[in-house]
N, C-alpha and C positions, 0 to 999 in steps of 0.2 A: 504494500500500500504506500501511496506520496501523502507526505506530509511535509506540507508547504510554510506553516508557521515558523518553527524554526527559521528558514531558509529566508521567506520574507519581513523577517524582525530585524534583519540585517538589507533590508532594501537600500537603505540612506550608503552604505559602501559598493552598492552595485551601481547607485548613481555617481557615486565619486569617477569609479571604474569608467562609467559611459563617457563621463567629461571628460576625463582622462585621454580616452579615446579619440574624440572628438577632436580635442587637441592638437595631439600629433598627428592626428591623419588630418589637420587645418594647418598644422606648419609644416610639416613633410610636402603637403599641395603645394604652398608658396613658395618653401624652396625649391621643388620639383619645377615649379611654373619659371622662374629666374634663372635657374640654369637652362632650362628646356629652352628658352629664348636663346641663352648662350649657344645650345647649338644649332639653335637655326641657325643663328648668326655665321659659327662654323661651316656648314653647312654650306651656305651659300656665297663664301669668302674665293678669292678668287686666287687665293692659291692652295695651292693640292695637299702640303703639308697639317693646315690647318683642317682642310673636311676630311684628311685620312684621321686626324685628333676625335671629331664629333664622329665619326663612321666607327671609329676603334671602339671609343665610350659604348655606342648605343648597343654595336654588335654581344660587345658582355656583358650590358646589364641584362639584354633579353635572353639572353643565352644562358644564364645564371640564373640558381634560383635565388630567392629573395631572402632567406637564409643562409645560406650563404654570404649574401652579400654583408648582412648582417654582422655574421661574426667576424666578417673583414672588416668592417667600421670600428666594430667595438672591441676586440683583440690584436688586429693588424695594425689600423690605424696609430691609436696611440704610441705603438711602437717607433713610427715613423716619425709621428710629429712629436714625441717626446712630454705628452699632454694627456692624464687620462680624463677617459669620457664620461662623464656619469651616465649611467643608463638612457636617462630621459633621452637626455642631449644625442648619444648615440644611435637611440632610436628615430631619433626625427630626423637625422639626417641619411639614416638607412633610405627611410622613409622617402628624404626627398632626391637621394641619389636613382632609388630605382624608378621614381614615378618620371625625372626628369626624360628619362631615354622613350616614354610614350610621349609623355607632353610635345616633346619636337615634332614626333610623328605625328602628333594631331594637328601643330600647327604648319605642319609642310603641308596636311593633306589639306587644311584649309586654304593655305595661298595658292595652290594649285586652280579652287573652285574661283577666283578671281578674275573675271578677265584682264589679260595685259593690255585690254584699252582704256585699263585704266591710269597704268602707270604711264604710258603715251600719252593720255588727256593733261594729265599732272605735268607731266616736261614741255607738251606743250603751251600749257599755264603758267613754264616759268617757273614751276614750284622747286622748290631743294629737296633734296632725296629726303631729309631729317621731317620737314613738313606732309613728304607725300604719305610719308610714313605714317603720322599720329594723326592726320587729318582726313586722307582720303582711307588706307591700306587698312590701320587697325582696327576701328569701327567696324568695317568692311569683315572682317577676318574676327573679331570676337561675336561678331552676330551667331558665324559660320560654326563655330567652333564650340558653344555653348553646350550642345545636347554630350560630344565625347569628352570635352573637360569634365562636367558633371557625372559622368561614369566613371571619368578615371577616378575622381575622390572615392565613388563610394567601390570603388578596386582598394581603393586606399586604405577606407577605415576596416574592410575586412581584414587585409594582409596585416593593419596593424594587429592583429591577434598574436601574431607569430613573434611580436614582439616580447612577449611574455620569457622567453627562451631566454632571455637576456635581464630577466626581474623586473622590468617594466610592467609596475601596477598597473594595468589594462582594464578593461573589462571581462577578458577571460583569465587573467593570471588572477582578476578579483572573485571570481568563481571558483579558481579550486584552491584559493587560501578560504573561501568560506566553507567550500566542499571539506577541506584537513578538518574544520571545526564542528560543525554540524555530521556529516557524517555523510552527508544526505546530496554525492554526486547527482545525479539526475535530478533535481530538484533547485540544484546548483546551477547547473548549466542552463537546464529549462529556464530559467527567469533572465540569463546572459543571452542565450536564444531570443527569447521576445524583445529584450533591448533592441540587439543588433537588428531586430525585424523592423521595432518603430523608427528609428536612426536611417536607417534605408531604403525603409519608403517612406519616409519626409524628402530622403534624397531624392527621390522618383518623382514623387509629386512636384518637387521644386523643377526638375527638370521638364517637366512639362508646361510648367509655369512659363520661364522663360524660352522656352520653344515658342506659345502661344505670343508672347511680346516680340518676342524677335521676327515673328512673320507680320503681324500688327503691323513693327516700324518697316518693314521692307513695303508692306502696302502703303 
């Protein structure tokens, strides 16, 4: 038989866990998004040294599992730079190393959906690449790019789970330190289950949200 009392007397630390979450899988996004820029930038640089740099990056984060990558942040790293990491920290940058190598590829496949009459309308107006860029290109390009940004987060806050491997209070590392006390695994996770449920369909629903605005302003 489940018996849920126990289990939900301790809700107020499942919700620490969720924020927790939330969190890293909100600053792992941002720095994912900042460098994923960086390699576009790569990417599109006109000399070959620099897009073999963003081609090298992308090829091993995808290539890798995320795990991995992990314990190379959080045991390799340090080594190198002489600095240890605290968990959190380690985590969110797990976090935004591996999200950056899609972020690129969402925003290549977006400027791709762009026409180049646009960038010819802009030179012909005279405009400086820096203007065409934040006035005509990126508008343009965040409309486009809304619906797989918004899935990569919620890629995001699932994979944060895996963060727990590294002691990062989560949401699921908040589960089976309540699971050791209570006793009452299944009852544990079942309540970390429904979080992560409500957590990602607000992501869905939001994604739809501005799906609908963003055809809105294209009308």
């Amino acid at each position: 038989m489940f018996h849920f009392s126990k289990t939900l007397a301790l809700l107020p630390q499942f919700l620490v866990g969720a924020g927790i979450t939330l969190g890293v899988s909100a600053v792992g996004f941002l720095v994912g998004t900042l460098i994923g820029f960086g390699l576009l930038a790569c990417g599109r640089s006109r000399w070959l040294f620099v897009r073999w740099i963003g081609a090298i990056y992308t090829s091993f984060i995808r290539g890798t599992p995320l795990i991995v990558q992990i314990f190379v942040v959080y045991y390799v790293l340090p080594g190198l730079i002489g600095i240890d990491l605290p968990p959190l920290v380690a985590g969110v940058l797990a976090l935004g190393f591996n999200s950056a190598a899609f972020v690129a590829e969402i925003l290549r496949g977006g400027l791709t959906r762009i026409p180049a009459g646009q960038y010819e309308a802009a030179k012909a107006l005279g405009l400086k690449p820096a203007v065409t860029w934040l006035k005509v290109i990126l508008p343009q390009l965040m409309r486009t790019i809304i619906p797989p940004m918004v899935n990569e987060f919620t890629m995001l806050v699932k994979a944060s789970s895996i963060l727990s491997v590294i002691a990062v209070v989560e949401l699921t590392r908040t589960a089976q330190n309540i699971m050791n006390v209570t006793y009452r695994p299944v009852e544990a996770f079942c309540v970390a289950a429904v979080l992560y449920f409500i957590v990602l369909f607000s992501c869905s629903l939001l994604t739809r949200l501005l799906e609908r605005r963003a055809q809105g302003g294209r009308a």
